[in-house]
C-alpha positions, 0 to 999 in steps of 0.5 A: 321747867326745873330752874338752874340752880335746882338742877345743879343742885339735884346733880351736885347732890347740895341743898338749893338754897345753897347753890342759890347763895354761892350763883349769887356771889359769883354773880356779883363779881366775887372770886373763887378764892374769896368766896371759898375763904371768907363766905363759908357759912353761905356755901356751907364750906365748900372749898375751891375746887367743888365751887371751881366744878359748880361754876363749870356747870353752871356756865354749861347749863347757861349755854344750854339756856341760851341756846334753848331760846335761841332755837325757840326765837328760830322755830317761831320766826320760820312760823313752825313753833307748836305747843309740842316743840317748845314743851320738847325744848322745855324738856330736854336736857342736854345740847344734843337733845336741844339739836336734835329736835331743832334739826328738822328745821334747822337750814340745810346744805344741799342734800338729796332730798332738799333735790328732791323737794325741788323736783316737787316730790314731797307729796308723794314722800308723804303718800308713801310715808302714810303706808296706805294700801295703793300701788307707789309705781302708780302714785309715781306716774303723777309726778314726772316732769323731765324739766325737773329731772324726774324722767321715770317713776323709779326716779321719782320714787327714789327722790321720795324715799330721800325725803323720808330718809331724811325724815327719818334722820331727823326723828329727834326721838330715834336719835335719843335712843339710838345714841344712848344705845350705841353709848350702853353697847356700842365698841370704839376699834381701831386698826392699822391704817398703815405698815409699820412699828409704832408706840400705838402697836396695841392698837392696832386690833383693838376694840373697848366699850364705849361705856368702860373705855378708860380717858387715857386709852381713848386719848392715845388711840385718838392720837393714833388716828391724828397721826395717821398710824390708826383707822378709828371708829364706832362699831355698834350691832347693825340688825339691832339698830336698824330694828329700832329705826324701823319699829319706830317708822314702818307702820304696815306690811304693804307696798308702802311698809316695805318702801319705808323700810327701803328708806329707814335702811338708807337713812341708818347707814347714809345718815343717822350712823355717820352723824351719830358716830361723830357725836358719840366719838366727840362726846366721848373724846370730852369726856376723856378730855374732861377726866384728864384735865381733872387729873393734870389739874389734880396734879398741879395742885399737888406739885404747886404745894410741894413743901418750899425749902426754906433758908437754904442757899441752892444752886441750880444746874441745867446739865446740857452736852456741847454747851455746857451745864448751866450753874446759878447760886441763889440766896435765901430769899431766891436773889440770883448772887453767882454764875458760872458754865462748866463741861463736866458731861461729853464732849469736853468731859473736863470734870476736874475743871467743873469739880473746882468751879462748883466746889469753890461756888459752894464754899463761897456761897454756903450752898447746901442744896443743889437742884438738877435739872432732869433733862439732857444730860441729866444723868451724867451731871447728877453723877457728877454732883453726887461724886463731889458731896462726899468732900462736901458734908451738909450738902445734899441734892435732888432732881427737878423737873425744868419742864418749862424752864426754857419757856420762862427763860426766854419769857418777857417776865424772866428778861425783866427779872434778869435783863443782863443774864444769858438765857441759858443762865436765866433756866438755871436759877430758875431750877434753883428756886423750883427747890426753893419754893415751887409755888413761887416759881412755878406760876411764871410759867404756862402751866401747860408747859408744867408736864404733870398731866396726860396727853395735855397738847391734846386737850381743848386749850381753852377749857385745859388753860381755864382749869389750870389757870384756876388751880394756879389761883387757889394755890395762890391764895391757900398759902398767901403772898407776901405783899412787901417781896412777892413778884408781879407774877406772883401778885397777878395770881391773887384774887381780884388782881390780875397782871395790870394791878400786880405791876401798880402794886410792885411800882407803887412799892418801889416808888413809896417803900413796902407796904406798912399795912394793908389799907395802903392799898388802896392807895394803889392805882386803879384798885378799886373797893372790889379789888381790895375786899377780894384780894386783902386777906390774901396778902401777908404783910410781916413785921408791919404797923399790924399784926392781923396783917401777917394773918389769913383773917380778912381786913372786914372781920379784924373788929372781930378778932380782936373782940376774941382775943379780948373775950380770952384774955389775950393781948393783940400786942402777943399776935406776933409771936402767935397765940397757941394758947387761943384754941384751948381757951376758945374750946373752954369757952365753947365755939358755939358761945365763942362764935356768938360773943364776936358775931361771927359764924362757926367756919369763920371762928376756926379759921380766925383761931387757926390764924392767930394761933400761927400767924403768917402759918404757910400751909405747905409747911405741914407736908412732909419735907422733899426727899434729897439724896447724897448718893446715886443710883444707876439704872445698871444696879437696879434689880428685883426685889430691890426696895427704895424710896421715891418721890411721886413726880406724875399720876396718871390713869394707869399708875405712878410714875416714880423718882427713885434716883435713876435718871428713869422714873419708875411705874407704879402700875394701878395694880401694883398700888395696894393689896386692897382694889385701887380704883384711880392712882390718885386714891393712893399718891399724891404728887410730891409724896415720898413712897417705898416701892420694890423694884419689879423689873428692869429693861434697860433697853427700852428705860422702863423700870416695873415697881410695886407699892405692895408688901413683897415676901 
């Protein structure tokens, strides 16, 4: 039997050796992040979302192991192991197979046949199932005994055919072919289940192949059935399947034959099609699930690396009706510095009250962004917002989603930040500082409740959690944290940290001043040498006894970059300024050279070049910057033909959904992405992306707007 990490790397399409290095340094307790980072010549420079895929299914197919021997420890204790069944086991690849060779022998609840076998009516299952030439009524005659219940021979008889029906079911064999039959050709359907009008009206006489279904179709009509609006199940050609069920179990045209027969009938549709519909259902429901957590993490990553804006005072508005719009001003740095609630949306309406309060906020602040949130009332305050900006030049405006908002200002995290602020207030600033810097802001929230995904309340909460914790901790560490200002949320995301260590930094920083470089570190509670290698290169510290510490270079190879910048003729007193000069002096060098002279390997040099030539560099910052307005569009002046810029605020399976400064996003169908074939919308937007689009059509009624990205005219 193939090893594990032979198998991966055939599915994975990597070398072995390399797979075997990268389960090596997950083994030993390293994280993603670091090995993605500082272990590239080991990996080959696979970056954290293929190590994030490997480990997957790495921990899948050590479940299959495990599972494997656990069935073989089963079969050996009940004295049924043979040579064939542990080779079977060897053989099989998937859990489904490991099941179905178990399930002959795996513990019943009691069925018809496990009667039957009580009754003492096994041997004759098993004269019949021979399919010998004889008389069965005959054979029956021997086996009644009315104390048992086994009053007739019919009786007896049909007691047999449970048995073989059974038998039948539990053909490991037949159950391979039939599932992958019925996943090849077999249909999902769906009819109402009730009168009605409802949002799965589509579906409500519907039927896809099991092997083109789209994730996001499938989710919907799963959700139909959930909610009662739907009758789901698998449709697969009966005649077809019960020939394959009989080729493999009736052997003569007799008596006997013909009993089979009667049995394999019954056991396709009392047993095998019940069973295998459940699993072909399940399968493809973790399919679709796994397709959409890929998405919604896709997403995240994309959203989590907006570009921050940065050295801008912002006040954030959470618009509300009855209670009021909530208003926060935050400095530069996020530092919370005014309050207020006005009622500038019905039922008060008292705009002008609201237009003296917040244009005094502005100039007393020197706001120059403002963030709206985009739920309730969101419209008619950015209405409002947008008729103030005219008196109010160098001040611009932009819709952002508060999904979550209201989770983190009820959290513990937001009381210990704002322990003497009103809930309502706390969302507000919140929405601020999402302008600011998403990233930052973004990881004290759930990121289940971050709203850029598909159908995410109906994923397994454990494996969506698991992805979307991941991706939170590699954006995390693919821009770096500022160890002096960073928030304990902020900490608890870099790797080898974690919440109870983020707090020992933040208290240890509050209790002996900022950190003046990175081996004081160690002096934190309980961060161990574990901790440090892992988390170290991940932490900035600007203005500190050390210029490499304002820089991704890890702690392990500054002897290194300072025998580079030594090889080149630089001095590390120049490092804080950065060195832009260091790329074209290693190019004259040669890398190869370069790499050799400091002992490191081709990967870590440019990553050490890139680092020193813009120490304390922010990825995100080489995004184009977000799209903010100064006027406003209504959902009334939109029509055809129409062009505008947007930003991409969601991607799912079957479009964009676009920000275009109604209060309604638009849809960029699949087909409407490109003049070329687009096969996922994420091959053409990314989340955060500002696009042109056309508007194609408007329904006011139903707020949906059509857009396309293709040339019109």
């Amino acid at each position: 039997m193939e090893s594990i990490h032979e198998r991966l790397a055939a599915e994975l399409s990597l070398p072995p050796a390399r797979v075997r290095a990268v389960i090596e340094l997950l083994d030993v307790g390293n994280t993603i992040p670091f090995i993605a980072r500082y272990r590239k010549e080991a990996t080959g420079s696979m970056d954290d979302t293929a190590l994030r895929a490997l480990y997957v299914r790495l921990e899948a197919l050590r479940a299959l192991e495990a599972r494997r021997a656990e069935v073989l420890r089963a079969l050996e204790a009940q004295g049924v192991l043979t040579h064939e069944l542990s080779a079977a086991l060897d053989a099989a690849r998937t859990l489904a197979e490991v099941e179905d060779i178990y399930r002959p022998y795996r513990p019943k609840r009691r069925t018809r046949a496990t009667v039957a076998r009580e009754r003492g009516l096994e041997p004759l299952a098993a004269r019949i199932y021979e399919q010998t030439l004889g008389n069965p009524a005959k054979w029956a005659e021997e086996f009644l005994d009315p104390s048992k219940g086994v009053e007739t021979a019919q009786a007896a008889l049909d007691g047999a055919l449970d048995i073989i029906a059974e038998w039948v079911s539990d053909d490991a064999a037949l159950r391979k072919a039939l599932r992958e039959s019925f996943l090849k050709t077999g249909q999902i359907v769906s009819k109402a289940a009730c009168e009605g009008d409802s949002v799965y009206r589509l579906y409500t006489d519907f039927a896809e192949s099991c092997a083109k279904i789209p994730s996001h179709r499938l989710l919907a009509i799963n959700r139909g059935e959930r909610e009662e609006w739907l009758k789901v199940g698998l449709f697969a050609e009966e005649g077809q399947a019960l020939q394959t069920v009989c080729a493999a179990h009736v052997k003569a045209e007799n008596d006997c034959g013909r009993m089979v027969a009667r049995a394999c009938e019954d056991a396709y549709k009392r047993l095998l099609f019940p069973s295998l519909e459940r699993e072909i259902r399940a399968l493809l429901t973790e399919r679709a699930s796994e397709q959409a957590i890929g998405l919604f993490s896709l997403n995240l990553r994309q959203l989590l690396l907006c570009p921050p804006v940065r050295g801008r005072v912002a006040m954030g508005l959470d618009p509300a009706y009855r209670t009021g719009c909530k208003v926060a001003v935050v400095d530069e740095t996020g530092r919370l510095i005014d309050t207020a609630v006005v009622y500038p949306t019905p039922p008060q309406n008292r705009v002008e009250e609201a237009a003296a309060v917040v244009t005094a906020l502005i100039k007393k602040h020197n706001v120059t962004i403002i963030a709206i949130g985009n739920g309730t009332a969101s419209h008619e305050t950015e209405v409002f917002a947008a008729g103030l900006l005219p008196g109010l030049p160098g001040v611009s405006y932009m819709v952002v989603s508060e999904a979550g908002a209201s989770v983190y200002s009820a959290s513990e995290l937001a009381a210990e930040e704002f322990p003497d602020l009103d809930v309502t207030l706390r969302s507000a600033a919140s929405i601020a500082r999402r302008l600011q810097d998403p990233l930052a802001e973004l990881v004290k929230i759930d990121p289940k409740a971050i709203g850029v995904g598909q159908y995410q309340h109906d994923m397994p909460p454990a494996r969506l959690s698991e992805s979307l914790s991941g991706v939170v901790e590699d954006c995390v560490n693919t821009v770096g944290v500022e160890l002096n200002t960073a928030s304990p949320a902020l900490l608890a995301r870099v790797a080898g940290l974690g919440p109870a260590l983020s707090k020992n930094i933040v208290t240890f920083r509050e209790q002996n001043g900022p950190f003046s470089d990175r081996k004081a570190l160690k002096k934190v509670p309980k961060l161990g040498p574990r901790a440090y290698e892992q988390c170290a290169g991940f932490l900035r510290i600007s203005g500190g006894k050390n210029p490499l510490d304002n820089t991704g270079v890890h702690p392990e190879s500054y002897a290194a970059a300072e025998k580079l910048l030594a090889l080149c003729g630089l001095s590390p007193k120049k490092l804080t300024g950065g060195l832009p000069e260091l790329s074209d002096k290693v190019r004259a060098l040669g890398e190869a050279t370069a790499a050799q002279e400091v002992g490191v390997g081709l990967p870590t040099l440019r990553d050490m070049v890139r680092e020193l030539s813009k120490p304390g560099r922010d990825p995100r910052e080489e995004l184009p910057p977000p799209l903010l307005r100064t006027d406003i569009l209504d959902m009334k002046s939109l029509v055809p033909g129409m062009v505008l810029a947007g930003t991409v605020r969601n991607i799912t399976d079957f479009g964009l959904f676009v920000d275009i400064g109604v209060h309604q996003d638009g849809l960029v169908h699949v087909s409407q992405l490109a003049e070329r074939f687009v096969r996922h919308p994420s091959e053409a937007a990314r989340v955060g992306d500002i696009v042109s689009v056309t508007v194609l059509s408007v329904d006011a009624e139903k707020k949906r707007i059509s857009l396309t990205m293709k040339k019109q005219g």
